[in-house]
N, C-alpha and C positions, 0 to 999 in steps of 0.2 A: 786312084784308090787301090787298083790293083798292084802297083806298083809298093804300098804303102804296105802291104799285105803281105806281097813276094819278099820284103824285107824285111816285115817281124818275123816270117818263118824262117831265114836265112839266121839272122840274129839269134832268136830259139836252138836253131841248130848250134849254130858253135860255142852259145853257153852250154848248152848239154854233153859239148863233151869235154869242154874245160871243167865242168862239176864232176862229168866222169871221170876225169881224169887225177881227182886229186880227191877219189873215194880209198881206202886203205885197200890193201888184196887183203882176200879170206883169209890168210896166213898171219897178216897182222891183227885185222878184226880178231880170230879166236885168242890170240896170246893177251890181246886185251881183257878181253872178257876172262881169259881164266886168272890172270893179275885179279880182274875185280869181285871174282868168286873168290878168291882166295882170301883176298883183304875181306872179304863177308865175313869167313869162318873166323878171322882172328878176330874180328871185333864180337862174334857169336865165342867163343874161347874166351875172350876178356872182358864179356858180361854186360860189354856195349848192345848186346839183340840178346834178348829170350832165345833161346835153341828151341821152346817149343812155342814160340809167336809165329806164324806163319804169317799172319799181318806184317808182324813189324819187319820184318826178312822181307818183304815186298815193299816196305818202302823204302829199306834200305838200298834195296838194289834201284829204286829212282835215281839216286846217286851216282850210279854208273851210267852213263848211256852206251857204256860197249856192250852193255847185256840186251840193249834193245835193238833190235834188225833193222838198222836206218833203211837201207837200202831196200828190204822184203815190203814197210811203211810207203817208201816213195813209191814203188811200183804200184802198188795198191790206191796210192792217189793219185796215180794218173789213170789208172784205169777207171776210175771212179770218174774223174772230170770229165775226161773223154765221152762216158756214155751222157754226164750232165751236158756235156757241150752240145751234143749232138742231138737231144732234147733239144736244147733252147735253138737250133736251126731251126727243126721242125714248127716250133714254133712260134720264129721269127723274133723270138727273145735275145735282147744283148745286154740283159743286166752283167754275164759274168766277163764280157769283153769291153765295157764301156770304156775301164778305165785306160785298156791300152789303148783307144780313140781317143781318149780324154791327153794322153801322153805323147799322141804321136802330133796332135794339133798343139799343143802346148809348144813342142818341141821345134815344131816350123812354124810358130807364130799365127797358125788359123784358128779362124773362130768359125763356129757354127753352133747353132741352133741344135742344142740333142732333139729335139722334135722335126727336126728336117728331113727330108727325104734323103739329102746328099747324108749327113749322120748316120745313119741308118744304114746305110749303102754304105758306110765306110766300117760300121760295125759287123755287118754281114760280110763284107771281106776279108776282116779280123776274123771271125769265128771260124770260117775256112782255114782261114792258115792257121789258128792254134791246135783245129781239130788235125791239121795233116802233120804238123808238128807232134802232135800228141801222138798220134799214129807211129810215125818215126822211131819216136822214143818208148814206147810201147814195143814194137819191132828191136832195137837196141837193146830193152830190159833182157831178152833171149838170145842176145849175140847177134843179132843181125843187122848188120851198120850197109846194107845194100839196099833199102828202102826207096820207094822213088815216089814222089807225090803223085797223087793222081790226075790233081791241075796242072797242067801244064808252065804257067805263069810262076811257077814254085821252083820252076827247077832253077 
């Protein structure tokens, strides 16, 4: 089980920086977003948007998603899960890990009992590793890719 754990955080890690790595640089992000400012005003110019609708100028900009901070959003939900995660230790909760249990017996052909002890015991060594994973990429969000788990079994 801990073996099973060492390897979704392993996993974890090097999709995160395959997603990092195919996030735009700030330098493309803004020329987007001012493309999609721009395109606002001509269609506010060609009577497509009320100029004085401040609603409808905000759904317009739904339209763009270079106007919305992907990256400011993700940081923000991991940080968010992380504290949720670390609750449901404390409380021995694994609703939000089940299913990577559910994925990882799927995946090698085992069955168990969600009610078992071994279950359980495979979910709480999930939760360890997405919380040091999350850790990680929390650490990441700020430039710091020197991170070390604090389980051992992780590295």
């Amino acid at each position: 089980m801990k073996a099973a754990a060492a390897q979704y955080y392993r996993e974890g890690l090097d999709r995160d920086l395959i997603e990092r790595s195919s996030v735009p640089s700030a330098s493309m992000r803004a020329k987007s977003a001012w493309k999609a400012k721009h395109e606002i005003q001509q269609r506010k110019r060609a009577g497509e948007i009320k100029a004085d609708d401040r609603i409808a100028e905000l759904i317009a900009e739904l339209d763009y998603p270079a106007l919305v901070d992907q990256q400011a959003c993700e940081r923000m939900s991991r940080r968010i899960r992380l504290r949720e995660l670390e609750r449901h230790l404390a409380d021995n909760e694994h609703a939000l890990i089940s299913h990577a249990a559910d994925a990882f017996l799927a995946r090698h052909s085992f069955v168990l009992d969600p009610e078992s002890k071994e279950y359980r015991q495979l979910c709480h060594h999930l939760l360890h590793a997405e919380i040091e994973l999350l850790k990680r990429q929390v650490e990441r969000d700020s430039g710091n890719y020197s991170g070390i788990p604090s389980r051992p079994e992780r590295r």
